[in-house]
C-alpha positions in Angstrom: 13.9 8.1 26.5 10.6 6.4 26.4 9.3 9.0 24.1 12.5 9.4 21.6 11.7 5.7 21.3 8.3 6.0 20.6 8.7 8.5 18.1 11.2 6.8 16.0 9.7 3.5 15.9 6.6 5.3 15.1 8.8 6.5 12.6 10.3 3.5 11.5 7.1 1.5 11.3 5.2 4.2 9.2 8.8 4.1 6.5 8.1 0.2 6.6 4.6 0.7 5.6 4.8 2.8 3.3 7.8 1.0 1.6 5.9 -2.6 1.7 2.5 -0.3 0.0 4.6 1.0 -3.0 6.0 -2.8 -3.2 2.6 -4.2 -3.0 0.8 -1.5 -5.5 3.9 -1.9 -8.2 3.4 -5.6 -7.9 -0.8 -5.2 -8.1 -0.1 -3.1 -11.1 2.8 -5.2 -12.8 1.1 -8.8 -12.3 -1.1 -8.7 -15.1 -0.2 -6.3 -17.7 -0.1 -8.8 -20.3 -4.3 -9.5 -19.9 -6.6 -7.1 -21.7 -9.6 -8.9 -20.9 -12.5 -6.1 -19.4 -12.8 -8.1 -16.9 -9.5 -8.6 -15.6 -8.9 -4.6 -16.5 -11.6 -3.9 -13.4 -10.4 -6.5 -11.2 -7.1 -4.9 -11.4 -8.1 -1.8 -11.0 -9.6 -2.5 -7.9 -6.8 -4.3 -6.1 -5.1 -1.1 -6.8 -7.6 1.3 -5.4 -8.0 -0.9 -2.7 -3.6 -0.9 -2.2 -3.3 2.8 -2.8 -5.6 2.9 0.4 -3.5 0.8 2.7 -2.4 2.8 6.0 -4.3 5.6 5.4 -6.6 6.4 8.5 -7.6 4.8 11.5 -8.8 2.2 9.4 -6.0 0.7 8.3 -4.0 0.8 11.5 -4.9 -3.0 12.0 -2.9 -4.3 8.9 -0.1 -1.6 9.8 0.6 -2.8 13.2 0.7 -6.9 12.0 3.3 -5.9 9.2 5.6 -3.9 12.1 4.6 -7.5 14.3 6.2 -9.5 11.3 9.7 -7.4 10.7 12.6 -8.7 12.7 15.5 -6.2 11.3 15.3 -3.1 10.0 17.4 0.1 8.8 15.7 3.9 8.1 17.3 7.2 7.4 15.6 9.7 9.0 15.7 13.4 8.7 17.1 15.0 11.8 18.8 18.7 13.2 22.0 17.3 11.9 20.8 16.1 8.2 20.2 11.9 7.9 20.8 9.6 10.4 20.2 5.9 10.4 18.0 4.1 13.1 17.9 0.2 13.0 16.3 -2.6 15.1 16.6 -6.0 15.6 14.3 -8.4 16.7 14.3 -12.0 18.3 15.7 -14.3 20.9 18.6 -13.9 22.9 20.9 -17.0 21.7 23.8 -15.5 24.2 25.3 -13.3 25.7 29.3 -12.5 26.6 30.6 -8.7 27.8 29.4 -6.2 25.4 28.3 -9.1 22.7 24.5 -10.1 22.3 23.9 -12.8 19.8 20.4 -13.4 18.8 18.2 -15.0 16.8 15.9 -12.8 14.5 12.3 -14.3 14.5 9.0 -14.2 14.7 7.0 -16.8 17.0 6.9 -19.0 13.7 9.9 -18.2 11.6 13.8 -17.7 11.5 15.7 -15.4 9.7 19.2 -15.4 10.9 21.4 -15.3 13.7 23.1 -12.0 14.4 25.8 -10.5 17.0 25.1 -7.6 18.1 28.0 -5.4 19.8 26.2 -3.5 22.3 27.7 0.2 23.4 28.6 1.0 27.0 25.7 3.2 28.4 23.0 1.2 26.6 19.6 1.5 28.4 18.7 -1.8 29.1 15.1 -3.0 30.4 14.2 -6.5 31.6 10.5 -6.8 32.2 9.7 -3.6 32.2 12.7 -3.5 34.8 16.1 -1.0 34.1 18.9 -3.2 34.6 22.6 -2.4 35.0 24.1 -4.7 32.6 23.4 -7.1 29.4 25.0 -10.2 31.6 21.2 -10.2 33.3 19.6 -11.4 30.0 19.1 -14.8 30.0 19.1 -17.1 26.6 15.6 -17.6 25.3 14.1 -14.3 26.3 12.1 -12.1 23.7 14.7 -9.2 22.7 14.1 -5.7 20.9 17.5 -4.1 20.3 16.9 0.0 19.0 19.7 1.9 17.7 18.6 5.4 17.1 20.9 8.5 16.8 22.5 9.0 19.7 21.6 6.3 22.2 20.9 2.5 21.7 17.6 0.9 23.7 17.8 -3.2 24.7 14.4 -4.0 25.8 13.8 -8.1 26.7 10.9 -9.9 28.2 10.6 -13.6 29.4 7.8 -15.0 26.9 5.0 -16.6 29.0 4.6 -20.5 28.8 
């Protein structure tokens, strides 16, 4: 489980990447289009050199891993056995919970984007502190909460923040 996980968020975060690069080099490009000074010709120029460049190699891992640490919901198709299948997450605090319904909050530790209610399937692998725990009733309101719905099996993973 740990590794289907693993390899699909891998997946997930590389898609994000590489989605938020081509956003960021069309924008680099696009801003100043209008200018013809030599100047601003080179500066652009290197902005885009420099964007092209983002998450490629070990280098870059650093700003890769902050933008997955910012996203709080996401959707990717990926490519599987069967043709496309969608895997999502959802990130934030657990607002409640009641029978198969978890409502949350997505955010970061600075920002809010929307509350959400998740229904949860039956047979949901669901971790508490690094704990496997038998139901969703054991998540209490306020805890950190990672909710992964991949192909075939959906992953609730929440942790008590510290102070």
């Amino acid at each position: 489980m740990v590794s289907f996980l693993r390899r699909h968020l891998t997946l997930f975060a590389v898609s994000a990447c590489s989605i938020a690069v081509g956003i960021g080099i069309s924008s680099i490009t696009t801003a100043g289009a209008a200018s013809t000074s030599k100047a601003s010709h080179a500066s652009k120029a290197a902005h885009v050199r420099k964007a092209s460049r983002l998450g490629h190699g070990r280098s870059h891992m650093r700003e890769l891993r902050l933008l997955a640490s910012r996203a709080v919901e996401g959707d990717v198709v990926v490519s599987t056995a069967n043709g496309f299948e969608t895997v999502s997450f959802e990130r934030g605090l657990v607002a409640s919970v009641s029978g198969q319904q978890l409502t949350m909050t997505e955010q970061t530790k600075t920002a809010t984007y929307k509350t959400v209610t998740l229904t949860i399937p039956a047979g949901t692998v669901i971790r508490d502190n690094g704990a496997k725990l038998s139901s969703l009733a054991s998540l209490t309101q306020g805890q950190r909460v990672f909710v992964f719905t991949g192909v075939k099996r959906t992953l609730v993973v929440a942790r008590t923040p510290k102070g």
